[in-house]
N, C-alpha and C positions, 0 to 999 in steps of 0.2 A: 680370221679375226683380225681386225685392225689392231694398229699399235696402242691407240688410247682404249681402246676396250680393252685389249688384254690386261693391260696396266691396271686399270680403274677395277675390273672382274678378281685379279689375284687376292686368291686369299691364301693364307697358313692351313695345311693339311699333313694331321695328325693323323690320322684315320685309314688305313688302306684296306683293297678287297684282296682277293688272294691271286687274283689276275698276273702272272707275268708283265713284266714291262721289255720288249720290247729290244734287240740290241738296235737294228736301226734306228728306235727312237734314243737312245743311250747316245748313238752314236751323234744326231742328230743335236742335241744338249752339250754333246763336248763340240761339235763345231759351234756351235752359236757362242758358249765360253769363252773359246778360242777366239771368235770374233770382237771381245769387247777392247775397249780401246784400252793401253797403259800409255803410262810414261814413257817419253822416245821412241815406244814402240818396243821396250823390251821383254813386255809377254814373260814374267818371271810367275811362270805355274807351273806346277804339272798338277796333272788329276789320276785321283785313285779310283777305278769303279768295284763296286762289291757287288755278287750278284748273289755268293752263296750265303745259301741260307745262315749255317752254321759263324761265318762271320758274322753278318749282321744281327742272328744273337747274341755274339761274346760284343761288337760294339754297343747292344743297347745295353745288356747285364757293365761293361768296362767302362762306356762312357757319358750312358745316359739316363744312368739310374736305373736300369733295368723298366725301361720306359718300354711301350708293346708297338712304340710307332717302327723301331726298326726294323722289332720280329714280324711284321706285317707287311714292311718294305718290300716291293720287287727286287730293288737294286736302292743302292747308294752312289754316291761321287763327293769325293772328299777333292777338296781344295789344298794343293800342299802352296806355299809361297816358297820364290829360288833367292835368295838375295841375292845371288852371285851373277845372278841374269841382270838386274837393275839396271839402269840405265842413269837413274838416280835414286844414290841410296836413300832406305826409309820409305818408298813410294810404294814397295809390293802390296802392303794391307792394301790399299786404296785400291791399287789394280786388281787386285785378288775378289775386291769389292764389286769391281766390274764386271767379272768374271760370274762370279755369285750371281749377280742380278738376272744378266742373262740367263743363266743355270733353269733358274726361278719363270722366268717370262717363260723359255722356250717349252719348258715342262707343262707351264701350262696351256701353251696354243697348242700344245700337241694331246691334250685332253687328261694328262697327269697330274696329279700332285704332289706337294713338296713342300718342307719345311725348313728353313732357313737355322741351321745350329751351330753357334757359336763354337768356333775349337782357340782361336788366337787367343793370347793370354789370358788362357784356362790352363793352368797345368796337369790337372788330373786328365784332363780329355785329351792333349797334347800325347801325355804319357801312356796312356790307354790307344790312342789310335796307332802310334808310334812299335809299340809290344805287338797287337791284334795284327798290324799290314805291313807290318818289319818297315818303317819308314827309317832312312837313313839319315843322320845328323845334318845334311846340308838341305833339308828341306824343313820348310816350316809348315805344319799344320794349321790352316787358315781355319776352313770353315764346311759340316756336312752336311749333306741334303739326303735324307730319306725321301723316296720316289716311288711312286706306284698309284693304283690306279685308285680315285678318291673312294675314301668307305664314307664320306660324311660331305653334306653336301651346307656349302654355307654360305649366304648369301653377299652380294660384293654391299662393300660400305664405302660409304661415302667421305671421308675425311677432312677436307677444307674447310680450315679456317680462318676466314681473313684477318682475325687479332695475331697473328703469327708470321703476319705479311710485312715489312718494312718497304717504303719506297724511298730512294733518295738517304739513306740511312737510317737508323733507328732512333725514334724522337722515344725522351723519358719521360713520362708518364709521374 
């Protein structure tokens, strides 16, 4: 798949089958991660992968409302941010964002799905993933991706808008 197909096809999946996912593909999604660009090139991540079951229940019962996307999940990868890695402080969300996106694309050229979930300033989800994967105080809880293979198939949208467009600045209206 091309880069603009993938991009334009991604969608949010909720929904998985019972199928395993895959370590070479796991593994395949932490290099692409590891691939996105930061700041100076400080790469201030590390990533948590979850494959047992039994976690990914206590994370969706802890974090996610007891939501059925995780107990359905193959695996997960959680996003932790390093601030101590920084290269310029304040810049990990952004990079971590990076990171995510790729997480997201690479999941899905490789026929998976995956949902983008907020964990940075959420404190309950912070606190809940923190207890569940014993993360330690010098890491920050970015962002988790439930992954496995799609239970629900949903068609790509199309989104542009050109009232959202500015050229040259922003003229008021």
């Amino acid at each position: 798949m091309d880069t603009i197909t993938n991009i334009m096809t991604r969608r949010s999946i909720r929904k998985f089958t019972e199928q395993p996912v895959e370590p070479e593909k796991i593994k395949i999604i932490l290099e692409a991660a590891m691939n996105a660009p930061s700041a100076g090139d400080g790469r201030p991540w590390e990533f948590v992968v979850v494959t047992e079951k039994s976690s990914l229940h206590q994370i969706a019962g802890k974090v996610d409302g007891g939501n059925d996307m995780f107990r359905q999940a193959g695996a997960a990868i959680l996003i932790c941010g390093v601030p101590s890695k920084e290269k310029f402080p304040g810049f990990y969300p952004q990079d971590c964002s990076c990171a995510a996106m790729n997480i997201y694309l690479a999941a899905h050229e490789l026929g998976l799905g995956s949902v983008w979930i907020a964990v940075w300033s959420v404190p309950p989800r912070i606190a809940g993933l923190r207890e569940i994967l014993h993360i330690p105080e010098h890491l920050e809880p970015f962002a988790i991706f439930p992954i496995g293979y799609p239970g629900e198939n949903l068609p790509a949208e199309y989104r542009f808008d050109e009232a959202l467009v500015h050229y040259e600045g922003v003229i008021q209206k």
